[in-house]
N, C-alpha and C positions, 0 to 999 in steps of 0.2 A: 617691726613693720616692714624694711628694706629686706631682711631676710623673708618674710613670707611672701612680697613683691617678685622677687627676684625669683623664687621656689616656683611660683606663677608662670612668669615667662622661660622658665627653661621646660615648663612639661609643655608652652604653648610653640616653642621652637621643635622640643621632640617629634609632637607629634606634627607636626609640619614637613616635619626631613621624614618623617615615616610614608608621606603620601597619602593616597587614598585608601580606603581599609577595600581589599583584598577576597575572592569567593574563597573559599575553606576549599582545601585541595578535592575532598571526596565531595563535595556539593553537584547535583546534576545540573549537568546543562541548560539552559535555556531555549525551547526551538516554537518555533507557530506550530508546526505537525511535525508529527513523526509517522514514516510511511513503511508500512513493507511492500513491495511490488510481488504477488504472489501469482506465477507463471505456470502455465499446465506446461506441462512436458510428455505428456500420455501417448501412447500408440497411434493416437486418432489423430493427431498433429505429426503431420509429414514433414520431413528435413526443409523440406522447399517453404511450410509456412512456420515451422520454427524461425527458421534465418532469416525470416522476414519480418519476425516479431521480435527478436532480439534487437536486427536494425532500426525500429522502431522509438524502442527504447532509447539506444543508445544517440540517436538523432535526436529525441525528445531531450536528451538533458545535454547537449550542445547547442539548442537554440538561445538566442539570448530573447523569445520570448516567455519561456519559462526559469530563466537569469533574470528579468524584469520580478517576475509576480514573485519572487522567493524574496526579493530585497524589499517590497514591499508589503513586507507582512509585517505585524507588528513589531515581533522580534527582527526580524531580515534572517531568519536562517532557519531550515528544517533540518531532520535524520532521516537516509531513506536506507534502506537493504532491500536489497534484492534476490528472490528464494525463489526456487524452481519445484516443483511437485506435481505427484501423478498417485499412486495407490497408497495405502495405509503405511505410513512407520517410511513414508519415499517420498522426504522432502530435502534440499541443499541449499543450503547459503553459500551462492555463488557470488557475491560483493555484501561483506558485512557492513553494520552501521557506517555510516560516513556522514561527515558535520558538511553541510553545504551552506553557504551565505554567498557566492557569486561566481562567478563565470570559470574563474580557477578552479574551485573544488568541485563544481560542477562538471566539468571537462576530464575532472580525474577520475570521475564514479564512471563515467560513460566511456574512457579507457577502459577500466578495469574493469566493464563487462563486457566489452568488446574482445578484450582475450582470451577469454573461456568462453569456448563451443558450445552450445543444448546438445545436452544427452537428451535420453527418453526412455521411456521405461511404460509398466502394464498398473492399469485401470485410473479409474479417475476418485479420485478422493478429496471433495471439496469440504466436506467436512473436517479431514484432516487437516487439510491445508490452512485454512480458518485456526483450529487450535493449535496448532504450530505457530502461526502468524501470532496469535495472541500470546503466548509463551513469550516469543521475541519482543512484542511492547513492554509486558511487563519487566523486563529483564534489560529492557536498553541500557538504561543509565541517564537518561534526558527527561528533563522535566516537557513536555509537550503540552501546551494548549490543548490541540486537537493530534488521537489516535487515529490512526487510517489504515484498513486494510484492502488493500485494490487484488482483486482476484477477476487473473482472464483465464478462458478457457472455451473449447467448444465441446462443451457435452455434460449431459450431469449429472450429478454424483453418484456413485455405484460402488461404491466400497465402504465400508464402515462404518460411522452413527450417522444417524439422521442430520443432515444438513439445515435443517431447521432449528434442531436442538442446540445444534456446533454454532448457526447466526443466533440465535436467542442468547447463548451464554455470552459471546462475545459482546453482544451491545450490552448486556445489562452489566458488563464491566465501563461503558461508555466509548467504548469503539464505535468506531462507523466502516461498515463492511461497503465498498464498490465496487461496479461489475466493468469489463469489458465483453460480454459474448463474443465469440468467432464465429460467425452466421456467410465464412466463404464459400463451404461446397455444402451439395445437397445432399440429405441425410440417408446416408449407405447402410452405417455397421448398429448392429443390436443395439446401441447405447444410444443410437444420434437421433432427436428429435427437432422436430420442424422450429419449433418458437422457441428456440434455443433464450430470445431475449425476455420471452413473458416469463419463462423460468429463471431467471437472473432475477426478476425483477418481483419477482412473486415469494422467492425460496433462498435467494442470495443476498442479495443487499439488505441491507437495514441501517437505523441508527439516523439520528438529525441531522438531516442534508445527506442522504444515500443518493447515490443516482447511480446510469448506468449508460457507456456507451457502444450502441452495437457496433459491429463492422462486418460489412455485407460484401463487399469489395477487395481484393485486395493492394487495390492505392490507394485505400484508405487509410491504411494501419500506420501509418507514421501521424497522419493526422489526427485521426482518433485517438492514437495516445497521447500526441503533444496537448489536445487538448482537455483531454482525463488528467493529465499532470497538471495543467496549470490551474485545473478546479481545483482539485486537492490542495496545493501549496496556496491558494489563495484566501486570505481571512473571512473567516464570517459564514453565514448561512445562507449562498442565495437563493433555496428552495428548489424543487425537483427540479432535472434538467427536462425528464421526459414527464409528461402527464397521461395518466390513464385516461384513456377513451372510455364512456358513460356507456356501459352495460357491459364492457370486455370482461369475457371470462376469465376466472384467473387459470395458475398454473397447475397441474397435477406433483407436487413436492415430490411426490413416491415414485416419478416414474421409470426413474433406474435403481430405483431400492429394493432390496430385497428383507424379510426378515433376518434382522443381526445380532447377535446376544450381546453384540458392544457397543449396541442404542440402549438409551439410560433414558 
């Protein structure tokens, strides 16, 4: 009896001095979202309002009001990368995955996109950008509550599959696709349409709790993104940001498309 006693309290001290059991080294992460920030980089974006969208960004994840909503999510921590894209097969991961939970690692992503410059490059491929961006969730490594693809840009899409088809596949993986439009200058070149945000909002976004936030201004765009960020990283659904007006026509999907043999 003393030896089976005894046999008792040595596997009750082992596992005692072992601690608490441990996540399995390949086990993914934990995060509330996982984000990719998916950035035009296209011709039609001038150096002047690139570096002002990069700024934007990089302001947005040194605030400590988006330091606040990220520690506030269930878990306290999101995945964000940050990808740059313009025409088909012309997308760059310019700051890979990074684990953020507060004001430190936060501060480090918004370093390391502030040291690489926006290139830019020819046509606008938001379709592509979209399957790219989905590639990258699948493939993080983080288990995520909520997937998030935020895609800005001004102009739409004019290279390769239909942009409809490219959001339809992504949410029916359970993404949620959101917009930034860049609605600052008036529409010059062959591509540039007027309701750049009906078209976001009609042909871009999708998915439970989509929204979209334009920027008509340019001292808006730090603000407008701080506050696109701090939706995204914040838990829950709380329903469209913008609401459609009762009879507003919708968008014309097609009207930089052209017939493609790479729409499926």
């Amino acid at each position: 009896m003393r030896s089976r006693v005894a046999a008792l309290l040595a596997c009750l001290l082992a596992a005692t001095a072992a601690g608490p059991p441990v996540r399995a080294a390949d086990a993914p992460v934990e995060v509330d979202v996982a984000l990719v920030l998916a950035v035009d980089v296209s011709l039609s974006m001038t150096g002047d309002e690139q570096a002002v969208q990069r700024e934007g960004y990089v302001e947005a994840f040194r605030n400590p009001a988006v330091h606040q909503a990220i520690r506030q999510g269930m878990v306290g921590r999101i995945a964000v990368t940050y990808v740059e894209w313009a025409g088909v097969g012309n997308q760059r991961v310019v700051v890979p995955w990074t684990l953020i939970a507060g004001a430190e690692e936060a501060a480090g992503f918004a370093e390391r996109l502030s040291q690489s410059p926006p290139r830019r490059s020819t046509w606008t491929s938001i379709a592509s950008a979209i399957d790219f961006s989905a590639g990258l969730l699948a493939g993080s490594g983080f288990e995520a509550m909520r997937r998030v693809i935020d895609v800005s840009g001004d102009g739409p899409n004019n290279q390769g599959r239909s942009v409809t088809r490219a959001r339809d596949d992504a949410v029916g993986q359970g993404i949620v696709i959101n917009g930034l439009p860049l609605m600052i200058r008036e529409p010059s070149g062959p591509w540039d349409i007027k309701d750049l945000d009906r078209y976001y909002r009609d042909c871009v976004i999708g998915g439970s709790g989509s929204f979209m936030v334009p920027v008509r201004e340019r001292d808006q765009f730090a603000a407008a993104i701080r506050t696109k960020i701090i939706r995204e990283v914040a838990s829950g659904d709380p329903g469209p940001l913008l609401q459609r007006a009762q009879g507003e026509p919708r968008a014309n999907c097609l009207i930089g498309e052209r017939p493609n043999p790479d729409w499926d």
